[in-house]
Biopython code that builds the backbone (N, CA, C, O; Angstrom):
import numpy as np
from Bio.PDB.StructureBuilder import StructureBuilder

atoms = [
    (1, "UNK", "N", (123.398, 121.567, 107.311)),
    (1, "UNK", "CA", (123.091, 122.407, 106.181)),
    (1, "UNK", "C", (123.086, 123.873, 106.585)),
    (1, "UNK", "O", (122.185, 124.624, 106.213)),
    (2, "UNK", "N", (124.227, 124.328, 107.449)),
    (2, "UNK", "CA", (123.974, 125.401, 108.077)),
    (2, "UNK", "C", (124.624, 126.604, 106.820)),
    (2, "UNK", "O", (125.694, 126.397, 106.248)),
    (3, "UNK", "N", (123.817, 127.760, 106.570)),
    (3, "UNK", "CA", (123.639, 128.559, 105.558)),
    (3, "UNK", "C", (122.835, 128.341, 104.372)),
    (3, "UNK", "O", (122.616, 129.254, 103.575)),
    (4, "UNK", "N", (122.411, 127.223, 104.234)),
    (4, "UNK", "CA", (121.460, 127.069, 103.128)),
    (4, "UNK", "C", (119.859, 127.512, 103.672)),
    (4, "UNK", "O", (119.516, 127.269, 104.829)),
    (5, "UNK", "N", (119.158, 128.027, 102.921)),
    (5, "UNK", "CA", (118.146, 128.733, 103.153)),
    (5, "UNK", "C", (117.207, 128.420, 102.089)),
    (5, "UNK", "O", (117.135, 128.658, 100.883)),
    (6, "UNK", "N", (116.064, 127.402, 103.512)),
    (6, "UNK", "CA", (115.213, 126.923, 102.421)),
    (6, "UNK", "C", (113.954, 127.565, 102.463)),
    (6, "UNK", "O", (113.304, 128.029, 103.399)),
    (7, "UNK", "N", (113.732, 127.484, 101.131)),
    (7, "UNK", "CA", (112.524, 128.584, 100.487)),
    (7, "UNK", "C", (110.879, 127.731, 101.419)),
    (7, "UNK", "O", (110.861, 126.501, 101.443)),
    (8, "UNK", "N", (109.801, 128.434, 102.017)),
    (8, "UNK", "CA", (109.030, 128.207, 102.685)),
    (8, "UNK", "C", (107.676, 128.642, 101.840)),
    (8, "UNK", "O", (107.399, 129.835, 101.968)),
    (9, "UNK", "N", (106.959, 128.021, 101.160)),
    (9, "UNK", "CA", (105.715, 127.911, 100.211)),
    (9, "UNK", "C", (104.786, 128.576, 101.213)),
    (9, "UNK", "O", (104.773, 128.407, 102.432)),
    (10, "UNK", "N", (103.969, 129.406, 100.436)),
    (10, "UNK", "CA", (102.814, 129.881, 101.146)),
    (10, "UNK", "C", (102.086, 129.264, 101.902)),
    (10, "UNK", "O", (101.743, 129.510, 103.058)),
    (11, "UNK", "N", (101.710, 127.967, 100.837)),
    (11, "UNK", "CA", (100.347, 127.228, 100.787)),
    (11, "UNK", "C", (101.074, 125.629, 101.362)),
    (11, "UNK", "O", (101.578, 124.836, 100.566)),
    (12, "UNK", "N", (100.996, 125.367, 102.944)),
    (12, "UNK", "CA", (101.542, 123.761, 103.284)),
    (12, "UNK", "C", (101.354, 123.106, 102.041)),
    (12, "UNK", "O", (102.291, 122.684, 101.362)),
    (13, "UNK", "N", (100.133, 123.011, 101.725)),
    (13, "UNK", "CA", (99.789, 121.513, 100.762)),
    (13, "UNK", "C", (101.424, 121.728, 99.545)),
    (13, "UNK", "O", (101.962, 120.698, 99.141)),
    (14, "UNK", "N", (102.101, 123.377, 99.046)),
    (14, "UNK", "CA", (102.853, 123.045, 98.468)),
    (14, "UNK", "C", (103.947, 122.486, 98.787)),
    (14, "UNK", "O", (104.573, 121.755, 98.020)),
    (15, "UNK", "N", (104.438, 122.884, 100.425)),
    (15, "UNK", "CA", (105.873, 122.270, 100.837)),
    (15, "UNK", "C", (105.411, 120.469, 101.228)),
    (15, "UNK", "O", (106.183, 119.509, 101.215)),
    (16, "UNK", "N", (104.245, 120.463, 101.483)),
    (16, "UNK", "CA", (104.094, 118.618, 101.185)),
    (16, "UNK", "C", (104.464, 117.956, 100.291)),
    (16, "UNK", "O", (105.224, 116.993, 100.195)),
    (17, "UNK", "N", (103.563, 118.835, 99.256)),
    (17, "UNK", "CA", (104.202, 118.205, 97.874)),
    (17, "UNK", "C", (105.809, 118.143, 97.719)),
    (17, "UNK", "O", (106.331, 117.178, 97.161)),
    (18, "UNK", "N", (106.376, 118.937, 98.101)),
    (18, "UNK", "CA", (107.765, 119.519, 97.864)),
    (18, "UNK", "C", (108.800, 118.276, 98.299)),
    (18, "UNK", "O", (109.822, 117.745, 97.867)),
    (19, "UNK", "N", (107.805, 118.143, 99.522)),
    (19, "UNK", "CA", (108.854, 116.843, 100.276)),
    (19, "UNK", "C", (108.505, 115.430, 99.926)),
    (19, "UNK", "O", (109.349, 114.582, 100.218)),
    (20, "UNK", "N", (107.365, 115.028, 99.331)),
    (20, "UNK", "CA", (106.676, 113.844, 98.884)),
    (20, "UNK", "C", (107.822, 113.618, 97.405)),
    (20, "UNK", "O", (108.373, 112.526, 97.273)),
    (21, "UNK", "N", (108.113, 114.905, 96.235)),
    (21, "UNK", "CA", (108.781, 115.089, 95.299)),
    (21, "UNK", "C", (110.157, 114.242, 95.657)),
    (21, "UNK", "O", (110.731, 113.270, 95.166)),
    (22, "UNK", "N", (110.352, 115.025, 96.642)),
    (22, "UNK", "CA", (112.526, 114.703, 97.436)),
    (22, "UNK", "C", (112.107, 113.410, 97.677)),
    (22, "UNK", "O", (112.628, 112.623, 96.887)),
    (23, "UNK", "N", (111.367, 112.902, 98.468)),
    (23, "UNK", "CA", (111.294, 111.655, 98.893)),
    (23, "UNK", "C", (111.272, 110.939, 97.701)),
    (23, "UNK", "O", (112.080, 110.017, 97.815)),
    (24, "UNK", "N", (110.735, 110.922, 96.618)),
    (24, "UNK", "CA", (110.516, 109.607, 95.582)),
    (24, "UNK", "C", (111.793, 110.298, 94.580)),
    (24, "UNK", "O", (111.934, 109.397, 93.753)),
    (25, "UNK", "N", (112.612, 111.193, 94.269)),
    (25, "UNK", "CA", (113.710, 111.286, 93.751)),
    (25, "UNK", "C", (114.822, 110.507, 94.329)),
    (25, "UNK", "O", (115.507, 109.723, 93.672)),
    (26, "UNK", "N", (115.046, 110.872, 96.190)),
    (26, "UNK", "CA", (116.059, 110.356, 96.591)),
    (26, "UNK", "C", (115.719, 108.809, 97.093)),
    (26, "UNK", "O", (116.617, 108.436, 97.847)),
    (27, "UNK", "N", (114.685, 107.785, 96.904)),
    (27, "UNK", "CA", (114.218, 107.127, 96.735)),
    (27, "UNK", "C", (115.160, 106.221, 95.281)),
    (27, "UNK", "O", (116.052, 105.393, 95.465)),
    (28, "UNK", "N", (114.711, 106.619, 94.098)),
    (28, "UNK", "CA", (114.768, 106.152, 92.699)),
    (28, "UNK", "C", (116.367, 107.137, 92.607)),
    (28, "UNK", "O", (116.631, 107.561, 91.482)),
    (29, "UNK", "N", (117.383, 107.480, 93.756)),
    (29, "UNK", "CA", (118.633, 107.861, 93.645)),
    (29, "UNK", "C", (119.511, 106.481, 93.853)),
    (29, "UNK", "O", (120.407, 105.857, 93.284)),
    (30, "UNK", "N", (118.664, 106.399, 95.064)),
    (30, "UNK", "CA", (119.119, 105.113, 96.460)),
    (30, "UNK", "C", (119.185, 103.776, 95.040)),
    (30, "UNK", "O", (120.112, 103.113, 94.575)),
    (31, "UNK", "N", (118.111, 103.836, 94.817)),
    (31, "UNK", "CA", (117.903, 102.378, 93.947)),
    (31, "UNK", "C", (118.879, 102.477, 92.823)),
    (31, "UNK", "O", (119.556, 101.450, 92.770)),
    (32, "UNK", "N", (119.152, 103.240, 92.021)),
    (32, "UNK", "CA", (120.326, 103.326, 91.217)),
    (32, "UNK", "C", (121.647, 103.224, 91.553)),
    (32, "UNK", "O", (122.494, 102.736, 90.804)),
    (33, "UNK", "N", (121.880, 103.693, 92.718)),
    (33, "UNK", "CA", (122.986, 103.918, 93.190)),
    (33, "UNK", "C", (123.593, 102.564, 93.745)),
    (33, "UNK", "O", (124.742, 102.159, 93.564)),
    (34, "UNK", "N", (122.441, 101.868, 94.558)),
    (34, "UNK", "CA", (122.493, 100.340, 95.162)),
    (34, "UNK", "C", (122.819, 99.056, 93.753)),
    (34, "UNK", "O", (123.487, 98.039, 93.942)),
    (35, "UNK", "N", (122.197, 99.415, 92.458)),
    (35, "UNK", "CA", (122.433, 98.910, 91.971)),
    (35, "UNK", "C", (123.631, 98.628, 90.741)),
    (35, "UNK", "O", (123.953, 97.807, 89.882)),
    (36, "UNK", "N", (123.949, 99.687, 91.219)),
    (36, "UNK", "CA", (125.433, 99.919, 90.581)),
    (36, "UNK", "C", (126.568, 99.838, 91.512)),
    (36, "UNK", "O", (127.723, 100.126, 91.198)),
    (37, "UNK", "N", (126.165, 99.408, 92.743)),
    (37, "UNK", "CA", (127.206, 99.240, 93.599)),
    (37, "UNK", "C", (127.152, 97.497, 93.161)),
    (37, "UNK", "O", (128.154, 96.978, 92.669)),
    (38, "UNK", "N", (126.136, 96.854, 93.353)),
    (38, "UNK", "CA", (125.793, 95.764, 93.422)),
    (38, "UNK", "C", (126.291, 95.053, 92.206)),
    (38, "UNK", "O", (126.790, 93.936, 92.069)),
    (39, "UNK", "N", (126.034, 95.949, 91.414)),
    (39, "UNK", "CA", (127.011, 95.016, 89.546)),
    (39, "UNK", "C", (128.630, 94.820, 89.554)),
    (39, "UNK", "O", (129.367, 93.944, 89.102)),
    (40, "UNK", "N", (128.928, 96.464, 90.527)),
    (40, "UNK", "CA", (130.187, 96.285, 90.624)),
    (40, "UNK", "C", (130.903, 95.994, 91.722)),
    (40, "UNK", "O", (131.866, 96.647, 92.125)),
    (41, "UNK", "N", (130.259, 94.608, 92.429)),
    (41, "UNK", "CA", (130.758, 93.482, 93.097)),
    (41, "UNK", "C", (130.691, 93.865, 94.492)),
    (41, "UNK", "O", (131.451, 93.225, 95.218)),
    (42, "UNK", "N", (130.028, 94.680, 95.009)),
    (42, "UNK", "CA", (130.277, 95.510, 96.604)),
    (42, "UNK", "C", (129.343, 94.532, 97.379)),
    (42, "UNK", "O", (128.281, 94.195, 96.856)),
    (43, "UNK", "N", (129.507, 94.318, 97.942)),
    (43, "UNK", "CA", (128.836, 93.497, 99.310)),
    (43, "UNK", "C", (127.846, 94.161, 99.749)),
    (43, "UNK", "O", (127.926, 95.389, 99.758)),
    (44, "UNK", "N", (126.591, 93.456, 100.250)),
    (44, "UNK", "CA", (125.694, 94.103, 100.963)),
    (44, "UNK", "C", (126.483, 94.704, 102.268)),
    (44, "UNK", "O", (125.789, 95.702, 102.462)),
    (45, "UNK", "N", (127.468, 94.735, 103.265)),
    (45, "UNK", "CA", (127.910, 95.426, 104.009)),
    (45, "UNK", "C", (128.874, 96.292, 103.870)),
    (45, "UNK", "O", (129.360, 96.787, 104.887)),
    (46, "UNK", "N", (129.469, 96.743, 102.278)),
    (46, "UNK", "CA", (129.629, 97.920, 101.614)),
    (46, "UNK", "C", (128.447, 98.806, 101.594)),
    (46, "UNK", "O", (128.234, 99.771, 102.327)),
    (47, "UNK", "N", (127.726, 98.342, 100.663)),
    (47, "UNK", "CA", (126.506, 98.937, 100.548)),
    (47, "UNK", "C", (125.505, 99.724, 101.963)),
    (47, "UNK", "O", (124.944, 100.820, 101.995)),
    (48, "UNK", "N", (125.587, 98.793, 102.859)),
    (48, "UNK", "CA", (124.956, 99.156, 103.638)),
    (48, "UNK", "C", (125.792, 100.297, 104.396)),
    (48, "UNK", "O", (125.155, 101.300, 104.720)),
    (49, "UNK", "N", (127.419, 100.230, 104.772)),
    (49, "UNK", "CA", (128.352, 101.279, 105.602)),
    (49, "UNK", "C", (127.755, 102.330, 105.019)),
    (49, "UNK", "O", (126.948, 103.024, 105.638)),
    (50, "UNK", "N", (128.166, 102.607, 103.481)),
    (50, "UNK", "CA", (127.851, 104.016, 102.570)),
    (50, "UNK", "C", (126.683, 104.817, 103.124)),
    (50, "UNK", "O", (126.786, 105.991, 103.481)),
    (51, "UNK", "N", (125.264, 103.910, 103.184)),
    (51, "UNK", "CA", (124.075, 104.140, 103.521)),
    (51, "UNK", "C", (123.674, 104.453, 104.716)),
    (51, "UNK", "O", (122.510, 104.772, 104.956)),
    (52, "UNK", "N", (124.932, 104.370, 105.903)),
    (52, "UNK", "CA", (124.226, 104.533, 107.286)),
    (52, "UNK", "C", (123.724, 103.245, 107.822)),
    (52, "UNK", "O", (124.087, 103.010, 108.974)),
    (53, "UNK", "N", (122.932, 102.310, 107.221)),
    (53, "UNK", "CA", (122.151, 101.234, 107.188)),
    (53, "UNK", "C", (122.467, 100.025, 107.798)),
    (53, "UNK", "O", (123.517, 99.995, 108.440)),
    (54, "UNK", "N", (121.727, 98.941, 107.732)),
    (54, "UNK", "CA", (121.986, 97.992, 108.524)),
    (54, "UNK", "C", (122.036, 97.142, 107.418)),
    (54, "UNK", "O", (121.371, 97.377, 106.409)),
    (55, "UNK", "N", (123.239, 95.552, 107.593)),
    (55, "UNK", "CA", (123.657, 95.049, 106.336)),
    (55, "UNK", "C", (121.825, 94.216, 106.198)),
    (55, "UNK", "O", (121.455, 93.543, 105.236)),
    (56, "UNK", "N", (121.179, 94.463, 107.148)),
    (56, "UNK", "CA", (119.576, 93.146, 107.510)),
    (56, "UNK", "C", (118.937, 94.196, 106.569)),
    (56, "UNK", "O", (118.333, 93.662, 105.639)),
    (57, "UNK", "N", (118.907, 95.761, 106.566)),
    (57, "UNK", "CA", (117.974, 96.568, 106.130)),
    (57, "UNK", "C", (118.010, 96.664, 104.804)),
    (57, "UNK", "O", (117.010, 96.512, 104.104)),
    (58, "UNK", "N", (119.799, 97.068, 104.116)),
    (58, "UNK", "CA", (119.664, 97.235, 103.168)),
    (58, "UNK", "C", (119.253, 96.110, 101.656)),
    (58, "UNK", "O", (119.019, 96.209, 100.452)),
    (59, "UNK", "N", (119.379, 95.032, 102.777)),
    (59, "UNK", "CA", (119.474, 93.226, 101.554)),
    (59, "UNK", "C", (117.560, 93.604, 101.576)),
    (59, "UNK", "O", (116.920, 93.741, 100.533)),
    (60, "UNK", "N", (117.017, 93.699, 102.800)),
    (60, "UNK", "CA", (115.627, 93.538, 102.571)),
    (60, "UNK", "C", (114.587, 94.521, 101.491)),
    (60, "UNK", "O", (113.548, 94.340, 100.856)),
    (61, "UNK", "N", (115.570, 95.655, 101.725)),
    (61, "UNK", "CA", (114.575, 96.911, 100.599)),
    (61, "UNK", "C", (115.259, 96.700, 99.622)),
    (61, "UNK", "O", (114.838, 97.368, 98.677)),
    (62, "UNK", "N", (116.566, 95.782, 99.231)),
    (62, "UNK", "CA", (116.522, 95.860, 97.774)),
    (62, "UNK", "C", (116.857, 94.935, 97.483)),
    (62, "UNK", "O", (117.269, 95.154, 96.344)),
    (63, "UNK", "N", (117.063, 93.582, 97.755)),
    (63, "UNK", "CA", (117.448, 92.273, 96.980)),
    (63, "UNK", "C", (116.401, 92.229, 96.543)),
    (63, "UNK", "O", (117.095, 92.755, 95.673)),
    (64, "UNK", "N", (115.293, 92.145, 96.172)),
    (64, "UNK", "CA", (113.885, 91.530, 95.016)),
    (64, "UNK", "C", (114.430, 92.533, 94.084)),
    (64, "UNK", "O", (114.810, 91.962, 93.062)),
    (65, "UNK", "N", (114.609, 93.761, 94.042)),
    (65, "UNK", "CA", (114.157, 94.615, 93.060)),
    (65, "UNK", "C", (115.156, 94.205, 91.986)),
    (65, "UNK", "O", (115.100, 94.248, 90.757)),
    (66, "UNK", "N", (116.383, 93.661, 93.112)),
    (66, "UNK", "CA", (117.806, 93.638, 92.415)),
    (66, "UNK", "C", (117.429, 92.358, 91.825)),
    (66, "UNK", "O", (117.590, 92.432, 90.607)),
    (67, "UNK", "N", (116.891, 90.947, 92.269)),
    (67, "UNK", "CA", (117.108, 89.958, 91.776)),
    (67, "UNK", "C", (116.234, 89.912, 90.439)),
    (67, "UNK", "O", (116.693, 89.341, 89.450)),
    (68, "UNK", "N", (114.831, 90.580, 90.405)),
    (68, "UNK", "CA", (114.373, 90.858, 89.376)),
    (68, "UNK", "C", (114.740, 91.782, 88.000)),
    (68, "UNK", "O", (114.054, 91.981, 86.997)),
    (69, "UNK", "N", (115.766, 92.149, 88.265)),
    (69, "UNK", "CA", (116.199, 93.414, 87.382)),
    (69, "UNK", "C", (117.622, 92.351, 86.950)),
    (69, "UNK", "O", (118.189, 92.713, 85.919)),
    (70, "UNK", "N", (118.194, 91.154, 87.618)),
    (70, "UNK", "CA", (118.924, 90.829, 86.453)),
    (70, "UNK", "C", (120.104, 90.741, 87.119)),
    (70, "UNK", "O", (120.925, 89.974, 86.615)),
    (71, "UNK", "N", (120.474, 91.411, 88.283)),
    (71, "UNK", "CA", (121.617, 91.287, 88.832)),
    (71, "UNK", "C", (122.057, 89.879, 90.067)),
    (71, "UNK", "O", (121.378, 89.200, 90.836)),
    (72, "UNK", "N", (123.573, 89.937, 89.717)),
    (72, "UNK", "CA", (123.866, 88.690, 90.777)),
    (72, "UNK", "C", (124.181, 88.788, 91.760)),
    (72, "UNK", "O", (125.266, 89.367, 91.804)),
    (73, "UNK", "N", (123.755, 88.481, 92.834)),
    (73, "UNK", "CA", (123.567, 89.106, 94.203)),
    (73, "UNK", "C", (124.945, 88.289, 94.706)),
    (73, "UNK", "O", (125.161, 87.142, 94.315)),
    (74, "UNK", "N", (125.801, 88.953, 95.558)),
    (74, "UNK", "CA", (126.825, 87.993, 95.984)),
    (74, "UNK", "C", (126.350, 87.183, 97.383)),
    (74, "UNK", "O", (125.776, 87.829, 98.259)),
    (75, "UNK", "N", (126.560, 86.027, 97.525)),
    (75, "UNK", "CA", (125.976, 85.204, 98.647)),
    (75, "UNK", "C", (127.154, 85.804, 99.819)),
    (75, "UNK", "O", (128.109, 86.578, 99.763)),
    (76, "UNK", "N", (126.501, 84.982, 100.878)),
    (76, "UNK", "CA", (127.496, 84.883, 102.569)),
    (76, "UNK", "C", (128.828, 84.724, 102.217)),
    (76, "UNK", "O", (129.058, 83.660, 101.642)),
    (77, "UNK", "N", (129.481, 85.234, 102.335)),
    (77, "UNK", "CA", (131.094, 84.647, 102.226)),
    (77, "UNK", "C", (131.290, 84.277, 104.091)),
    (77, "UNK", "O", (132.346, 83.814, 104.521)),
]
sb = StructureBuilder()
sb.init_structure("model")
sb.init_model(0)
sb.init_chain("A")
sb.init_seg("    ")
for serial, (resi, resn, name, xyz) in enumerate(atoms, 1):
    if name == "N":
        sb.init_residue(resn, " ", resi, " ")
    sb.init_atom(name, np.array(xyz, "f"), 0.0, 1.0, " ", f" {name:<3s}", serial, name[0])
structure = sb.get_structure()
């Protein structure tokens, strides 16, 4: 991120907040994003390349959310 210049809050407790904010946005990004990969047929080791991730990491933080929300998870091929 070299040239971007990030703004530094007076008060810590605000840049906590600041980063607690990013964290539960790019959080509820991840989960949208996973689940629209997931409708449109991508493999948990699609999913996971995109993410950096491990194909063990990404099935564990989101297959419940996914299986509860309706979607069909593709099995082992």
């Amino acid at each position: 991120m070299s040239g971007v210049e990030i703004p530094t809050p007076q008060d810590p407790a605000d840049g906590l907040a600041a980063v607690v904010a990013l964290r539960r946005l790019a959080d509820r990004l991840e989960d949208a994003a996973v689940e629209q990969a997931m409708r449109g047929d991508w493999t948990w080791s699609e999913v996971a390349e995109a993410l950096g991730i491990t194909r063990q990491a990404v099935h564990k933080k989101h297959a419940r959310r996914l299986i509860a929300a309706g979607v069909d998870l593709p099995r082992r091929r």
